[in-house]
N, C-alpha and C positions, 0 to 999 in steps of 0.2 A: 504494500500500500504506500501511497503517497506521503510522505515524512511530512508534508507540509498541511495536510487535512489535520480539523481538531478532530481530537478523538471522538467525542460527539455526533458529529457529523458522519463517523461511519458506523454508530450505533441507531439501532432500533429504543426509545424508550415503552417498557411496555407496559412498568408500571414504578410506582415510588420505589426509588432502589433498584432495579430491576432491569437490564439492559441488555441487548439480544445483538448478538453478532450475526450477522443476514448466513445462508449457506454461500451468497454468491459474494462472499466478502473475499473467500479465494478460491480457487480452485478444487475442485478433492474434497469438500467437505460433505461427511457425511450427516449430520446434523446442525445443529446451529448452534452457537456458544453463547452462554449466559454468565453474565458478569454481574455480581451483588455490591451495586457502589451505591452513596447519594451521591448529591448533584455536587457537594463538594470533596467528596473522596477521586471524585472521577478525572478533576482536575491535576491531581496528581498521577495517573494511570497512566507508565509508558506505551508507546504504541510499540515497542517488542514485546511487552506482553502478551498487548490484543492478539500480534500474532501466535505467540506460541498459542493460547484457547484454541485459534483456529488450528492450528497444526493437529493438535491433538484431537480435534473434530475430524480428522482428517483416516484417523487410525482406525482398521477395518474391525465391523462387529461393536461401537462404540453404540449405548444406549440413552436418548434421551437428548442430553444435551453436553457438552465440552464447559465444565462452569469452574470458574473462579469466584474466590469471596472474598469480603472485603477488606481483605490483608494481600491483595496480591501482588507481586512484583517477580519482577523476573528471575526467574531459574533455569535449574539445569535440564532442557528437555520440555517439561509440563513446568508452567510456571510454579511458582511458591504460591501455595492458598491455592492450586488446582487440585479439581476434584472430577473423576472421570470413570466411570461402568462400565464394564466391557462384560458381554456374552458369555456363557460358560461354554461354550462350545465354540461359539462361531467368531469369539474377540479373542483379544490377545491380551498377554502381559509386558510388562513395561519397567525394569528398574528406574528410569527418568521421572515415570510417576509413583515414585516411593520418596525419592532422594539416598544422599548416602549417609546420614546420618539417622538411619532406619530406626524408627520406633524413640525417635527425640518426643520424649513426653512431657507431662505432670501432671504429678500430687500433689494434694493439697492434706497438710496436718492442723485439725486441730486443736484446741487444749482449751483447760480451763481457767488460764494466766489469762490479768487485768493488760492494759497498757500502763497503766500506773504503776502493779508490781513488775513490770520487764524492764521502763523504760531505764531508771538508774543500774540496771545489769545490761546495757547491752552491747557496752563495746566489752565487758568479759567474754557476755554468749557470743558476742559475733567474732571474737578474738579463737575461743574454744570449739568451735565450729569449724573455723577453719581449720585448724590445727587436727582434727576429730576429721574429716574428710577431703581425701584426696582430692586435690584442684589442679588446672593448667593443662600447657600442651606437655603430653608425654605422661603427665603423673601415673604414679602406678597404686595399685591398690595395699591396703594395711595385711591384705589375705591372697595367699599361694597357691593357686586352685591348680592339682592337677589334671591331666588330659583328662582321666575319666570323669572328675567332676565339673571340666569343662562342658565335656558333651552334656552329664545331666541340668547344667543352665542352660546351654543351646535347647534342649527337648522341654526344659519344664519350667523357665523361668522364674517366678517368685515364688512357687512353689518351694524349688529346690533351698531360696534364703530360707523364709520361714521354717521349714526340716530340718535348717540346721543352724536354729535357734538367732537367725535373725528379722525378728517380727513376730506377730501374732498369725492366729489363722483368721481371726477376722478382716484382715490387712485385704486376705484373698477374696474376701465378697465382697471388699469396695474396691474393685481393681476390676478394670474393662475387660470383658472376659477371664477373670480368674487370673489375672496374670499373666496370661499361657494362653499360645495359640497353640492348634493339635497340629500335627502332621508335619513338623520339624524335620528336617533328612539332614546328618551332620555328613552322611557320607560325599558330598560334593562342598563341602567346605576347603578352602585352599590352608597348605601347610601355615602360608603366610599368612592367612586371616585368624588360624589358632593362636601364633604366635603374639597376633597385637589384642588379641582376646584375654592370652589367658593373666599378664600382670596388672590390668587395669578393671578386673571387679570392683563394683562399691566405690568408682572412682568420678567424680564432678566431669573433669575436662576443661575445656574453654569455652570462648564466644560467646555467645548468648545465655549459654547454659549457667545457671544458677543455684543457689541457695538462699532463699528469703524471707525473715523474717518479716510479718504485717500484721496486720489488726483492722478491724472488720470497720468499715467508717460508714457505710450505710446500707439498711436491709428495704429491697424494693419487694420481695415479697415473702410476707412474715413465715405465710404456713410451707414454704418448700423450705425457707430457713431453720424452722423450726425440723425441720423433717431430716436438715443435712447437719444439723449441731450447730448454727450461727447462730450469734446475736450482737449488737453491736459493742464496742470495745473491747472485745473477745482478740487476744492474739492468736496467731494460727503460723503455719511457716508452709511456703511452697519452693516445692522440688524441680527444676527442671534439668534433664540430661537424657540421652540417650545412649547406644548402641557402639559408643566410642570406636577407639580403631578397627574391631573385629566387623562392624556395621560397612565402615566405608571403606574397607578390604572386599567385601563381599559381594559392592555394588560396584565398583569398579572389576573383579572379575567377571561380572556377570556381564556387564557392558561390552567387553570386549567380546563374548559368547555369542551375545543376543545381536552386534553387528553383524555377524559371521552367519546365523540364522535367518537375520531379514535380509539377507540377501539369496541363500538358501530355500525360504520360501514365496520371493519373489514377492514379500511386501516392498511399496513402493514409499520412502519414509522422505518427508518433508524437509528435516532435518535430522541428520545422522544422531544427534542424543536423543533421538524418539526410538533407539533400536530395543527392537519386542519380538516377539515369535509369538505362534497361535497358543490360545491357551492350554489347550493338551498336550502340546510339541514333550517333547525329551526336555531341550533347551530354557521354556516357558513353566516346565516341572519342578526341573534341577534348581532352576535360581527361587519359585516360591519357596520350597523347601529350606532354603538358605536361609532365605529371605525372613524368615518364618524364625529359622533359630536366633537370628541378630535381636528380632525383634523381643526374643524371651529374654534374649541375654540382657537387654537394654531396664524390662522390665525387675532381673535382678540385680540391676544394677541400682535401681531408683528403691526398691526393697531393704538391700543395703546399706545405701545410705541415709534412708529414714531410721533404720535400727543404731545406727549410731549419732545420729539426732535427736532421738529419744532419749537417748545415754546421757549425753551433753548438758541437755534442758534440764534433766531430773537430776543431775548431779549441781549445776547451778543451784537451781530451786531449791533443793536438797529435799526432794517429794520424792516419790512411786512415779509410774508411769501410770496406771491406774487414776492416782489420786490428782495427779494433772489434767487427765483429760485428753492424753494423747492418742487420739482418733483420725485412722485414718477415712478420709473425707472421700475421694476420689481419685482414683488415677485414669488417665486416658494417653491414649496414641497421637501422635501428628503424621508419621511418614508412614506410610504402611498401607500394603494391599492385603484385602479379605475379599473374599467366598460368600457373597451375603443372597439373602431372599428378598429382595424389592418387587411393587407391584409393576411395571411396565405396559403400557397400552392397556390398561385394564386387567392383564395375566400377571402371575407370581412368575418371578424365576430367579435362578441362581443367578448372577453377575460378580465378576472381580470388582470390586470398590476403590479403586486408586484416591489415597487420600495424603496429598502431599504440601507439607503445611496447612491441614486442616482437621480437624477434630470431628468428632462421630457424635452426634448429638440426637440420640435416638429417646423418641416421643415418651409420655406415660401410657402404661399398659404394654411398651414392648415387654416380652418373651427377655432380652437377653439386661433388661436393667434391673438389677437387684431389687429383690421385694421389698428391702427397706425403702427404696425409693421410686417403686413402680406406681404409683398415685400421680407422684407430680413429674416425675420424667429423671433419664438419665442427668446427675452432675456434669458440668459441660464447664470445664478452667480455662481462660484467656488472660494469659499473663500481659502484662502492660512492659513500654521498656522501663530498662532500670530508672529508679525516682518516680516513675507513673503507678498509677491505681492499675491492680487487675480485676478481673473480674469473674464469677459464681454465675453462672447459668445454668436453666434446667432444659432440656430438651424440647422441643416449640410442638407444637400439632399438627404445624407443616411440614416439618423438615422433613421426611421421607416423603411426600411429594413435591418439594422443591427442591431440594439437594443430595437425596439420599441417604437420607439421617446426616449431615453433615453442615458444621459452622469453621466459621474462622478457628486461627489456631493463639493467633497474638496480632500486635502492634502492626505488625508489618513495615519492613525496611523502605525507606525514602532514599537513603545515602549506603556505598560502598564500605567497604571497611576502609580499604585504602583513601579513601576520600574522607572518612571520617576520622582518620589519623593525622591528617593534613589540617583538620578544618579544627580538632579538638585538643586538648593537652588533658591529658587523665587526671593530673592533680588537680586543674582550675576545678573540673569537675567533680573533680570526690571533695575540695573546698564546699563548689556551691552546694552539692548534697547534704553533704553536714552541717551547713548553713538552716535547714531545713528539719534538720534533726535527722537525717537518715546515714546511719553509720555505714561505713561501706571497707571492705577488706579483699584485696586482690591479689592473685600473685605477682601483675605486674601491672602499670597503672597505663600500658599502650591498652590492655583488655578495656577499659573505662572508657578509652577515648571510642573503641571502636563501638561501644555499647550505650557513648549518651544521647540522654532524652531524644536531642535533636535529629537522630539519628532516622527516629521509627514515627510513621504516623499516630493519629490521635488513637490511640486502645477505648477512651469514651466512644469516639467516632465512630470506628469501625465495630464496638459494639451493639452499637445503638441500630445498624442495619439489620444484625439478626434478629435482635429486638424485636425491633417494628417488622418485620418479614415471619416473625412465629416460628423464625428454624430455630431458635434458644432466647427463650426470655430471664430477664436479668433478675437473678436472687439477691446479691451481695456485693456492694464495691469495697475492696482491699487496699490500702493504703501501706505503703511500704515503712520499716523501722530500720532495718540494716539489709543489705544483702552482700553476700560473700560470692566473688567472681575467681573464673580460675584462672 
């Protein structure tokens, strides 16, 4: 498309928020793509984005529609915040619609600490915290896992922490699917993906991922809050990390596989980081199955490190874990493909759910959200950037007919990193932070620059479109106290 058209101008509006990419916006498209902005998110939306939607519109056996939400920006393959169905039979899979940081999620803890009793302990807690979990590029985890009990976290994810005594079992019925997806294959695992697998369990990592302490600043709807443990001045702490090296080992082998494949079976690809094979193929098998173990392994990763967060806080406090309140709230996936039953033209069928940067936000009354919380809908976490509010959503009434059970995942990037190292100094910003009262602890303070505020769009903003859209309405906004980057 023409660089010089506003983005606007090559959309359909079809309704509030709501914005349709024509099939004749380029060639090949086999549906049409749907993009969840308002009118002022939209202003921000590159037009390589728009195209990658269309690309992936593009991919054979796709159902419904090519949608992004309103955290999108460009990535690798399917943009970031794409979300995309494909056929159990007759589509394909895709690692570009995963990412490589497979199964990058969060949890959310709560407790029964004031802000009042945390606020004079928290550059201890957030001194001890970090100290307590592994952070940065490289860090390795406090635990030695070997091969075999490599593979049992590849097959079982937070299963496997919890068995062996880090966590509770209830931990596993507020966690998206148990924790664990089934049908893990570690036999297509590369030596080199075990290798950056097995010293970094229970380990933070970099970038965006975090650990943060917050406190509940305002309840938009009392009875799901009451339902998920909030209430207002209530501190809580959120987890985010994934799949670390073992994850983006796994997606770049796969990627070299799945080129080798489309062209094998004579899929014609848009762009070469859209390479997929049909979804039954050998190739389309081998990497779910992988795909499948990063994403357990991710999950016992975030398991992990809540058990020694839990440690942390009750040793502070010098309480029980019990007598605090340490609950876990929800955990959810952002990168990751699943095997789901959506209705389509009116019929049920199985479809792959490509969900990359973007969170599963399935309704009340689904089948797979816990009974504690099947009344009001699945927990749905959107972290904000660092120094912003996140935000508690419960699953909408629409979302499985507008997006496929599916919402935004976060803030959503405006700026590069390298552009945001340029533009930011880590210390001015961990100053203004603190200025604010929000303690902040990193391994190094370029992580900060690449991570401020300015960085990410409005998290109110792009919340506010699920919102009003009924894919995830808003429980609870979180305000931040410290957070500890890696």
């Amino acid at each position: 498309m023409e660089s010089g058209n506003k983005i606007t101008d090559l959309l359909t509006k079809i309704d509030d928020n709501i914005w349709e990419i024509p099939e004749d916006y380029s060639p090949g498209m086999n549906v049409p793509g749907r993009i969840y902005l308002s009118d002022k998110l939209i202003r921000d939306l590159e037009l390589e984005t728009l195209d990658q939607v269309a690309n992936v519109a593009k991919l054979p056996g796709i159902q419904k529609f090519s949608m992004a939400m309103p955290d999108a920006h460009l990535g690798y393959g399917f943009p970031i915040g794409g979300v995309a169905a494909f056929d159990e039979e007759e589509g394909v899979i895709s690692p570009g619609g995963v990412g490589f940081d497979i199964n990058c999620g969060v949890r959310l803890l709560r407790s029964n600490l004031t802000v009042e009793e945390v606020r004079p302990k928290m550059k201890e807690l957030t001194e001890r915290m970090f100290e307590a979990v592994p952070s940065g590029v490289g860090s390795k985890s406090r635990l030695r896992v070997t091969d075999s009990e490599l593979d049992d976290i590849y097959l079982h994810g937070s299963k496997w922490a919890v068995e062996n005594g880090y966590g509770e079992k209830t931990d596993l019925e507020h966690c998206e699917g148990g924790g664990c997806i089934e049908g893990g294959d570690v036999g297509h695992i590369s030596i080199k993906a075990r290798k950056r697998g097995r010293p970094q369990a229970g380990t933070l990592g970099s970038g965006n991922h975090f650990l943060e302490v917050q406190y509940v600043d305002k309840i938009y709807d009392q009875e799901a809050a009451d339902t998920f443990g909030l209430e207002e001045g209530q501190v809580s702490f959120m987890i985010h990390c994934g799949s670390r090296g073992t994850g983006h080992q796994i997606c770049t082998d796969n990627i070299k596989t799945m080129s080798q494949a489309s062209k094998k079976y004579g899929i014609q690809l848009p762009d070469k980081q859209l390479a997929c094979a049909p979804a039954q193929s050998e190739e389309a098998q081998n990497y779910f199955g992988s795909m499948i173990c990063a994403a357990n392994y991710a999950w016992n990763n975030r398991q992990m490190i809540t058990h020694w967060t839990r440690d942390v806080i009750a040793d502070t406090f010098r309480s029980d874990i019990d007598e605090l309140g340490l609950e876990l709230v929800y955990d959810v996936a952002h990168n990751v493909a699943k095997l789901e039953e959506h209705e389509v033209d009116g019929k049920k069928k199985n479809v792959y759910v490509h969900r990359k940067g973007a969170t599963r936000a399935f309704p009340r009354g689904h089948k797979e959200v816990p009974l504690k919380y099947r009344d009001v809908g699945q927990p749905v976490l959107i972290p904000g950037s660092m120094g912003t509010a996140s935000y508690v959503l419960h699953g909408g009434d629409r979302s499985m007919d507008i997006s496929f059970g599916s919402a935004c995942h976060g803030a959503g990037r405006v700026m590069s990193r390298s552009h945001a190292k340029k533009e930011f100094q880590g210390e001015d910003i961990k100053m203004q932070l603190e200025k604010r009262g929000i303690t902040v602890r990193s391994a190094h303070p370029a992580v900060i620059a690449e991570e401020a505020p300015g960085v990410y769009k409005s998290s109110s903003e792009v919340v506010n479109v699920v919102h009003e859209l009924d894919i995830a309405r808003k429980v609870a906004k979180m305000m931040p106290m410290g957070v500890i980057k890696g």
